[in-house]
MARLO-641243 format. One record per residue (C-alpha): x, y, z; residue number from 1; residue in one letter. Coordinates in nm, 2 decimals, padded with zeros to 4 digits. Layout:
<recs>
X;Y;Z;NUM;A
...
</recs>
This chain:
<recs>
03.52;06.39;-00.02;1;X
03.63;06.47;00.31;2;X
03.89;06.28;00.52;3;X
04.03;06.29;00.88;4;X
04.30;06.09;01.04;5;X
04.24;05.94;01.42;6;X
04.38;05.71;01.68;7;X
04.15;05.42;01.83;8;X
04.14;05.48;02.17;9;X
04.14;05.25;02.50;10;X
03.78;05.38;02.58;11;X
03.64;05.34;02.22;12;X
03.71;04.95;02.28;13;X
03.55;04.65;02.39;14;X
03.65;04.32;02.58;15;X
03.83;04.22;02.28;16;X
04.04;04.57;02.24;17;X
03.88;04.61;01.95;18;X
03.70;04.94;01.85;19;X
03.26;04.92;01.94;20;X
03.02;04.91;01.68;21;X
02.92;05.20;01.86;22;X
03.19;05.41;01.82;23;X
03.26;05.30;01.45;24;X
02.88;05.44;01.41;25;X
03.03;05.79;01.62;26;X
03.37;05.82;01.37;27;X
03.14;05.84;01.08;28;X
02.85;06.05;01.27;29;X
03.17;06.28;01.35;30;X
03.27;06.31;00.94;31;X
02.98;06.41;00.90;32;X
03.00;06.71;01.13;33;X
03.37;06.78;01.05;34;X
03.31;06.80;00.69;35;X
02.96;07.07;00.73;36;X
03.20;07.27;00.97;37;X
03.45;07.25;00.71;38;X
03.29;07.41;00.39;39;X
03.04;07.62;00.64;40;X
02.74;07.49;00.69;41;X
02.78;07.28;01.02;42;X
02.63;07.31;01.35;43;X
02.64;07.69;01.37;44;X
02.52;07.76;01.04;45;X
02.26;07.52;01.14;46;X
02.14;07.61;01.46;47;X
02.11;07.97;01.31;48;X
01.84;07.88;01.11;49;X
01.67;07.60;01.37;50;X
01.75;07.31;01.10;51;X
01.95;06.97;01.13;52;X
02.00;06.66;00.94;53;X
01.87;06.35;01.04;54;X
01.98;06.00;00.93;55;X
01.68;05.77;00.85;56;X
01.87;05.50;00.71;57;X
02.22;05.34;00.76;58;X
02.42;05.00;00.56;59;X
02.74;04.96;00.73;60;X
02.95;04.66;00.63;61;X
03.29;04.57;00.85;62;X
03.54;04.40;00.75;63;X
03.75;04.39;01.05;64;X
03.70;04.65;01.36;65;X
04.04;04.80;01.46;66;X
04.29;04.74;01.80;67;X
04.35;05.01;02.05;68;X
04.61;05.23;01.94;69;X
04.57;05.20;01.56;70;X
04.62;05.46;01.30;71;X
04.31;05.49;01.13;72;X
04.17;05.73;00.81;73;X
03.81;05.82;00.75;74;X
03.62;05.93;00.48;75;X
03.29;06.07;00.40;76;X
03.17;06.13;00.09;77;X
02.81;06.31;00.01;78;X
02.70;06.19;-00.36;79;X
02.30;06.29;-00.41;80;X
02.15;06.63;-00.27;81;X
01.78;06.67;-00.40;82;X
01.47;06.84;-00.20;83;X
01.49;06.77;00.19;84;X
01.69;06.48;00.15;85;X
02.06;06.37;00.11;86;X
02.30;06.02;00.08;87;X
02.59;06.01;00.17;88;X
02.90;05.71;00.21;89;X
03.17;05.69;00.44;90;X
03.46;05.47;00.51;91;X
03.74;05.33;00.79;92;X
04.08;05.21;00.63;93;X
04.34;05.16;00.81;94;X
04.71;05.37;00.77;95;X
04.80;05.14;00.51;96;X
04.53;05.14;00.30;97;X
04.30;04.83;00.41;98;X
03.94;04.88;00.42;99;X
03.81;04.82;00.73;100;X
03.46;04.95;00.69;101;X
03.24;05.11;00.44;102;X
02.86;05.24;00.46;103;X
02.59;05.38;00.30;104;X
02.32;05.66;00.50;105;X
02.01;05.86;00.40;106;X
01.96;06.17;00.57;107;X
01.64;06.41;00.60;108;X
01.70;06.81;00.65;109;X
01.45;06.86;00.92;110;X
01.32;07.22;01.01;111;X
01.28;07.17;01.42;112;X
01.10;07.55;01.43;113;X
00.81;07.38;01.24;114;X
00.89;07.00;01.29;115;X
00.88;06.90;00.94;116;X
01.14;06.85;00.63;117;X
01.29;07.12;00.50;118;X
01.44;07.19;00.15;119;X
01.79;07.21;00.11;120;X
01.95;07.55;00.14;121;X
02.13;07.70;-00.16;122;X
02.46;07.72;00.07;123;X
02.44;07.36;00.10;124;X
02.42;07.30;-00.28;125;X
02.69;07.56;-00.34;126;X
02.92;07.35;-00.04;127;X
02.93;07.01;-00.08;128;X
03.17;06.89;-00.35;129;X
02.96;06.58;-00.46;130;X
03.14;06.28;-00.58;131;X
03.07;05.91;-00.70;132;X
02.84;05.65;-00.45;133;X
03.17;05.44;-00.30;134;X
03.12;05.09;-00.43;135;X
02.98;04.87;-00.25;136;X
02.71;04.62;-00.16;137;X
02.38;04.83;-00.15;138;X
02.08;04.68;00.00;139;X
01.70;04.81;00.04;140;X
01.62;05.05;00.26;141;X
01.31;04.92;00.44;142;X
01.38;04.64;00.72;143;X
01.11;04.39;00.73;144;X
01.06;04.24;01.05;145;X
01.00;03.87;01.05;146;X
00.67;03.68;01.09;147;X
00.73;03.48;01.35;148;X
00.64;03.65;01.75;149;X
00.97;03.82;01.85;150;X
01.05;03.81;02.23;151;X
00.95;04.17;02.45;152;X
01.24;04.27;02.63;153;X
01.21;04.52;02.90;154;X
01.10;04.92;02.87;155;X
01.35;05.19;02.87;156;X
01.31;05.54;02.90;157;X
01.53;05.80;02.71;158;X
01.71;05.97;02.96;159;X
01.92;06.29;02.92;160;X
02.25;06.13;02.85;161;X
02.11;05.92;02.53;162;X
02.02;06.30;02.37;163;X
02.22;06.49;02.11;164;X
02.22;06.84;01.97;165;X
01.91;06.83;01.80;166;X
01.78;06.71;02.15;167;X
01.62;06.39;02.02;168;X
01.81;06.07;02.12;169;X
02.14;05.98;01.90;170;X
02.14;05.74;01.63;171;X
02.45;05.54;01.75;172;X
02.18;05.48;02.10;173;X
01.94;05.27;01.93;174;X
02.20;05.04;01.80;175;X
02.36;05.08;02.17;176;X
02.05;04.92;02.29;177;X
01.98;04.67;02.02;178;X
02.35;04.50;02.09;179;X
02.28;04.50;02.50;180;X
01.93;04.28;02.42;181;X
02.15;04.04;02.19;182;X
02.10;03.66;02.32;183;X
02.34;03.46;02.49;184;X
02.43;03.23;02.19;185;X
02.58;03.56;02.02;186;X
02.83;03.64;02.31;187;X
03.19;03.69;02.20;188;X
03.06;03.77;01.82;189;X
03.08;04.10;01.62;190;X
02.87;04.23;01.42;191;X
02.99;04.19;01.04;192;X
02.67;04.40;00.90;193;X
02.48;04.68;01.11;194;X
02.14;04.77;00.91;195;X
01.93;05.05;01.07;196;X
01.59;05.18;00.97;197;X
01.47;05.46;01.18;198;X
01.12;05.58;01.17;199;X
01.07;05.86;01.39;200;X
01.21;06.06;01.69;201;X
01.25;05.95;02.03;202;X
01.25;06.23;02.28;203;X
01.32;06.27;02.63;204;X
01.11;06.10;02.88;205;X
00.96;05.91;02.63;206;X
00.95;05.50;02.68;207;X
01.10;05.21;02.49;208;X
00.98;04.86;02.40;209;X
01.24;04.71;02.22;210;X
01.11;04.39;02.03;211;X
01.37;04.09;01.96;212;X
01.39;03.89;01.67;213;X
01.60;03.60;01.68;214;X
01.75;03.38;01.38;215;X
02.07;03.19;01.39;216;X
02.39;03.49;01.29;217;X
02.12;03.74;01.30;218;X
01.92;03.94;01.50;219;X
01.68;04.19;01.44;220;X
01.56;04.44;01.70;221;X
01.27;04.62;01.70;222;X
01.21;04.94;01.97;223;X
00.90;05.06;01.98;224;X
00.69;05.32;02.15;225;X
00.33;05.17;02.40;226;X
00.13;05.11;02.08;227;X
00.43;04.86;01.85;228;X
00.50;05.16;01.66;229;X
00.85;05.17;01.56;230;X
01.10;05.40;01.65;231;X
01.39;05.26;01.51;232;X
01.45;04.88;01.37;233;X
01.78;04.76;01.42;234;X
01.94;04.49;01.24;235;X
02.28;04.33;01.30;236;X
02.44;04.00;01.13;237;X
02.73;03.81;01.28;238;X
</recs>
């Protein structure tokens, strides 16, 4: 398992001076880059041999989201490696030991040369210290979006500033996107459950068409691509 220790900061909060979903979703994107550069097989390692991981899946369940200028630890902890694909957890506690949030995330090894999976290097194996799936509440993978016709919101196109290193658009910006569509009778609430299925990459210049679902504490958001092909389906319950 690998830990780090931070401070919440002012710009990592919202109206309520609490830390964003968003940058809860960043802390844990972080570990996960920390902990590769750590036991040498992060970025560099990476880019050397044109590979990256990408998450299809994440479960994260919050208990309560931090105040500027807490003391926060988190943890990461990988616990299945097998062909292109790995799981791991992570966690938020606070300085004293309360959990504030746990989650769960499958990730593909992607080979961006070819633009397909790719297996799992040896160094990888050899790295990563696997240890016990965190305990917790762990729900299906798949999101099923609900019968009922969901409400079109506008288009958006990814721009360069949604992008990350594997110069597709981040994770954490489809859930960025899915919160700005919520409805007005979910103003003022945060999210107690984030569930995000993604399906494939959006790249720059390409165009959004975010579907919304609405149900009372819960919405689910769909963002598609022109044909109602899913990019990435985002489900949040308050």
């Amino acid at each position: 398992m690998y830990t780090f220790e931070a401070k919440i900061r002012y710009s990592e909060c919202g109206v309520d001076a609490g830390l964003t979903t968003e940058a809860l979703i960043n802390y844990f994107q972080d570990a996960t880059v920390f902990h590769s550069d750590s036991v040498g097989v992060g970025l560099d390692y990476m880019f050397s041999l044109g590979i990256g991981w990408i998450v299809n899946f994440w479960q994260i369940d919050v208990m309560r989201y931090p105040k500027e200028g807490e003391d926060v630890v988190i943890e990461t902890n990988p616990y299945q490696l097998k062909g292109f694909s790995g799981l791991r957890n992570f966690r938020m506690k606070s300085k004293a030991g309360e959990e504030l949030a746990v989650a769960n995330s499958v990730w593909t090894l992607v080979d961006f040369i070819h633009a397909k999976p790719t297996r799992i290097t040896q160094d990888m194996y050899d790295a990563y210290d696997l240890g016990e799936a965190f305990p917790m509440e762990y729900l299906p993978r798949k999101i099923k979006l609900p019968k009922e016709q969901g409400i079109a919101c506008d288009s958006i196109t990814v721009s360069a500033y949604m992008l990350d290193t594997n110069h597709h658009m981040n994770n954490e910006k489809f859930v960025q996107i899915a919160k700005s569509l919520l409805p007005d009778s979910l103003e003022g609430k945060r999210e107690k459950r984030i569930m995000v299925q993604y399906k494939k990459q959006a790249m720059l210049g390409d165009m959004l068409y975010p579907v919304r679902y609405d149900k009372e504490d819960m919405c689910t958001i769909a963002i598609n691509d022109a044909a109602g092909d899913s990019y990435a389906i985002v489900e949040l319950y308050f």
